[in-house]
KEKE-3310 file (N, C-alpha, C; in steps of 0.2 Angstrom, whole numbers, plus 5000, padded with zeros to 4 digits):
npx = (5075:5064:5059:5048:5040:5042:5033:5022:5020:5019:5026:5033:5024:5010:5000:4988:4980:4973:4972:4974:4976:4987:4992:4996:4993:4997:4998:5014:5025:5036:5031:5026:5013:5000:4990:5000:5000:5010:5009:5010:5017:5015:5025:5043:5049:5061:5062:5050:5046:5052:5043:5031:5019:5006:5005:5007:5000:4986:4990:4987:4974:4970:4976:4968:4953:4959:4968:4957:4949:4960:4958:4946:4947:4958:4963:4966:4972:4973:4977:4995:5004:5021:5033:5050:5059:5072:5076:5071:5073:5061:5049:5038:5022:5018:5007:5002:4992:4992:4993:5001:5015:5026:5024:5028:5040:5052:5063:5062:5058:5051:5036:5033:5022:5012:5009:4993:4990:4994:4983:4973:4974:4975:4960:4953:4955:4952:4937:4931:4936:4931:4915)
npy = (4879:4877:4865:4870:4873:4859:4852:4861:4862:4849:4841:4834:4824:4827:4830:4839:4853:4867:4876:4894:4905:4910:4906:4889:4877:4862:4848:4845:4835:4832:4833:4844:4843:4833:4840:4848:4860:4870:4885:4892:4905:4905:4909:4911:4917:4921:4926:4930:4944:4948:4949:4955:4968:4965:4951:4949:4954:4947:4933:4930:4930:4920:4911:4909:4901:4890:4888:4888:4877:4866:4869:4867:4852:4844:4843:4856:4871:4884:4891:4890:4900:4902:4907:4903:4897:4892:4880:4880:4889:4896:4905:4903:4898:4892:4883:4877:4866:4869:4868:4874:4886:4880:4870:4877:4874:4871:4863:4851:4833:4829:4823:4805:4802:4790:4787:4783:4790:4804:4805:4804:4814:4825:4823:4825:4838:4846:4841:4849:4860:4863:4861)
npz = (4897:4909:4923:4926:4917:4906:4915:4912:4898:4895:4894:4906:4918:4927:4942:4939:4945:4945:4927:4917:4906:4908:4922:4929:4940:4951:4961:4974:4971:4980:4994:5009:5016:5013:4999:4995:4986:4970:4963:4949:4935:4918:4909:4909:4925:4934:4949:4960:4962:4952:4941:4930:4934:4933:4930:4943:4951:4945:4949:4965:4964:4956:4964:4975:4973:4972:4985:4994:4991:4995:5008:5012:5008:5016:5035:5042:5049:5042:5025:5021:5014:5003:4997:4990:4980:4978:4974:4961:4944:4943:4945:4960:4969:4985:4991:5005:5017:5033:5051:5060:5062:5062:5051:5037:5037:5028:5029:5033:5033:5018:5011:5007:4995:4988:4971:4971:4983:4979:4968:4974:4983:4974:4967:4979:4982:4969:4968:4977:4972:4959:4964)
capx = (5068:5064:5057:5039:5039:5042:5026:5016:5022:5015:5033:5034:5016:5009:4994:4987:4974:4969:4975:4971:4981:4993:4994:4997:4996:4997:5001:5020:5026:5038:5025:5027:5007:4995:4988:5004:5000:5013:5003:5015:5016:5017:5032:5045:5052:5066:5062:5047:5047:5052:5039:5026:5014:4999:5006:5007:4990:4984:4995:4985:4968:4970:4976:4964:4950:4962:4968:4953:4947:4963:4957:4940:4949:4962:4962:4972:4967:4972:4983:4998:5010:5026:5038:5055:5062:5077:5078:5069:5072:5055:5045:5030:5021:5017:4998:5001:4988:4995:4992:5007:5022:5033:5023:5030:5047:5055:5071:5059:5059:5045:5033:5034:5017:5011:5006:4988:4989:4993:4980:4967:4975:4970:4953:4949:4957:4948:4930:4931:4937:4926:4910)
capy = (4878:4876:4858:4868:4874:4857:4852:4866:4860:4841:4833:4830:4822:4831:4831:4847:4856:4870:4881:4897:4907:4914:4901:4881:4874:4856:4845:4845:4826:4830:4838:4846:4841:4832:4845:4856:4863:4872:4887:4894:4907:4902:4913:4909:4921:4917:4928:4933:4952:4951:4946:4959:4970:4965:4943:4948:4955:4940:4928:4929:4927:4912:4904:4910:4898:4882:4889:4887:4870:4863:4870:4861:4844:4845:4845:4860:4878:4887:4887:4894:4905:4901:4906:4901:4898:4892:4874:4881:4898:4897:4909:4899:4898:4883:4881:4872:4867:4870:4870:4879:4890:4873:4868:4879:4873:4868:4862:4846:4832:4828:4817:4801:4798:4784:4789:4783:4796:4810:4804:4806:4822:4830:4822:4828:4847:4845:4840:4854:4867:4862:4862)
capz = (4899:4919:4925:4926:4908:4904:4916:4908:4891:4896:4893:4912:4920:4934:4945:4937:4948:4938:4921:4913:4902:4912:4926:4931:4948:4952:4966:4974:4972:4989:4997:5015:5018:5008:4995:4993:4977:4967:4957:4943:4930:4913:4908:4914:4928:4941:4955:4960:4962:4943:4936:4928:4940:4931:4933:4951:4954:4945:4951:4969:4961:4953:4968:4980:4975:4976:4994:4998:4991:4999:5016:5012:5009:5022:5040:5044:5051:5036:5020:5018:5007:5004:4991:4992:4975:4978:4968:4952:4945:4941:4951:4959:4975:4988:4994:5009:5021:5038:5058:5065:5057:5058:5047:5033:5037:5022:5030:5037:5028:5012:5012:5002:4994:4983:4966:4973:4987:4976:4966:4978:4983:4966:4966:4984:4979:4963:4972:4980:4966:4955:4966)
cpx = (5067:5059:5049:5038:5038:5033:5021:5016:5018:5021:5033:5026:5016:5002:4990:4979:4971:4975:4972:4977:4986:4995:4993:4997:4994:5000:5008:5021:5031:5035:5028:5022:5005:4992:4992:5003:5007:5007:5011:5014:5017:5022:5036:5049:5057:5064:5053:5043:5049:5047:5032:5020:5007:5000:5005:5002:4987:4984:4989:4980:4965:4974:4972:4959:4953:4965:4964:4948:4954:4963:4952:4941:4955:4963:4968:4968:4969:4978:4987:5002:5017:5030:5045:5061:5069:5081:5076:5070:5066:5050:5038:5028:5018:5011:4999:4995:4991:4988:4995:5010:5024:5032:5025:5036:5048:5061:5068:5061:5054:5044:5033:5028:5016:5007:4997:4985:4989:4989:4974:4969:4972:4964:4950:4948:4951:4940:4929:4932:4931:4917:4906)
cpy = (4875:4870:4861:4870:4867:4853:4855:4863:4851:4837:4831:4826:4824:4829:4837:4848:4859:4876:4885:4901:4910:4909:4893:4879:4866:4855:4846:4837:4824:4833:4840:4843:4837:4837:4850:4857:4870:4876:4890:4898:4902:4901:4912:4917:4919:4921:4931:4940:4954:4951:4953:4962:4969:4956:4944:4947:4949:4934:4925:4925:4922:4909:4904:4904:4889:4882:4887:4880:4865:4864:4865:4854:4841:4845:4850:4868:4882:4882:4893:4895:4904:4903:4906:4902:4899:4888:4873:4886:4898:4900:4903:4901:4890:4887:4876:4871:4865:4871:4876:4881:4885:4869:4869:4879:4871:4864:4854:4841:4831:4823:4813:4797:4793:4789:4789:4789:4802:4810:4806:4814:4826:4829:4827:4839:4849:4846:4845:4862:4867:4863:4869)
cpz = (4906:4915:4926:4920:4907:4906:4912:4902:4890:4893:4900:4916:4927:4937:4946:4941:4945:4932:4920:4907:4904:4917:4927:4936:4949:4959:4967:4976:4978:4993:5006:5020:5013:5005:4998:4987:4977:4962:4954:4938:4925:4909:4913:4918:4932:4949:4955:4960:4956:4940:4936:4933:4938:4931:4941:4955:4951:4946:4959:4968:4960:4958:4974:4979:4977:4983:4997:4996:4993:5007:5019:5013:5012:5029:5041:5048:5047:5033:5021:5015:5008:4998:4993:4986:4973:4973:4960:4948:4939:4945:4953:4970:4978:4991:4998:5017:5028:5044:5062:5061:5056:5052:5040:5033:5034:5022:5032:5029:5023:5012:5006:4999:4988:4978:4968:4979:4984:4971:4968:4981:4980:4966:4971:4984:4974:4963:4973:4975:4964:4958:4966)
residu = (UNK:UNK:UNK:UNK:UNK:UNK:UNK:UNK:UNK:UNK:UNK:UNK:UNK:UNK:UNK:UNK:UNK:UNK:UNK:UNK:UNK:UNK:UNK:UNK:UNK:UNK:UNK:UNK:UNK:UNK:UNK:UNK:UNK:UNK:UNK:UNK:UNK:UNK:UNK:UNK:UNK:UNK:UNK:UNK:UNK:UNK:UNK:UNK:UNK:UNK:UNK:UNK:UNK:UNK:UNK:UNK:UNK:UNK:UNK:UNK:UNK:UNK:UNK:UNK:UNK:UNK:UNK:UNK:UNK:UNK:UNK:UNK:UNK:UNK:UNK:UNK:UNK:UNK:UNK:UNK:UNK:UNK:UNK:UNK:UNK:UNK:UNK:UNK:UNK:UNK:UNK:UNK:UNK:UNK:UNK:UNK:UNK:UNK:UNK:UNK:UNK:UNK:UNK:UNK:UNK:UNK:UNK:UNK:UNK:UNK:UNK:UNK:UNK:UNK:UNK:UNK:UNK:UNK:UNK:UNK:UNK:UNK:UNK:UNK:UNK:UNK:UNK:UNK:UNK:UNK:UNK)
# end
């Protein structure tokens, strides 16, 4: 069982943005930016060009409206897309709100927020989801 099963599952505590029956996105606790969300199938997959042509197509969908309330509550000029999925073999995607390319460097290092910060993170994302 991968470390986001374990999140989906509610053994691990996360700062869950939004659910449905197929997906999970939460904050990322070593974030790149403020409001990196991690969105997530539910199944687990390791790559993601494996995963089901009808998870794919709905995969976007369901992160499109949190892309866009982390644009809302971020200073950034968009969001972007990153999938990597090197440290988990659990397919997922990064929702980061960025300025420049360098910003999707992943070789950089992770920021170290306070439970309080990524607390307010989820609020601010949330705020905006939800409205």
């Amino acid at each position: 069982m991968s470390v986001f099963s374990k999140i989906i599952a509610g053994e691990i505590p996360c700062y869950k943005i939004a659910e449905n029956d197929q997906f999970f996105a939460f904050l990322d606790i070593f974030p790149l930016a403020e409001g990196h969300v991690l969105v997530v199938p539910k199944i687990e997959v390791d790559k993601l060009f494996d995963a089901p042509d009808t998870l794919l197509q709905q995969w976007l969908l369901f992160a499109q409206p949190i892309a866009r309330a982390i644009e809302a509550s971020f200073p950034c000029n968009r969001v972007g897309l990153a999938v990597i999925g090197l440290e988990v073999p659990h397919a997922h995607l990064h929702l980061v709100p960025i300025s420049t390319a360098d910003d999707l460097n992943f070789t950089r290092p992770k920021l170290k927020l306070t439970q309080e910060q990524l607390a307010a993170a989820q609020q601010a994302i949330l705020s905006k989801l939800n409205a």
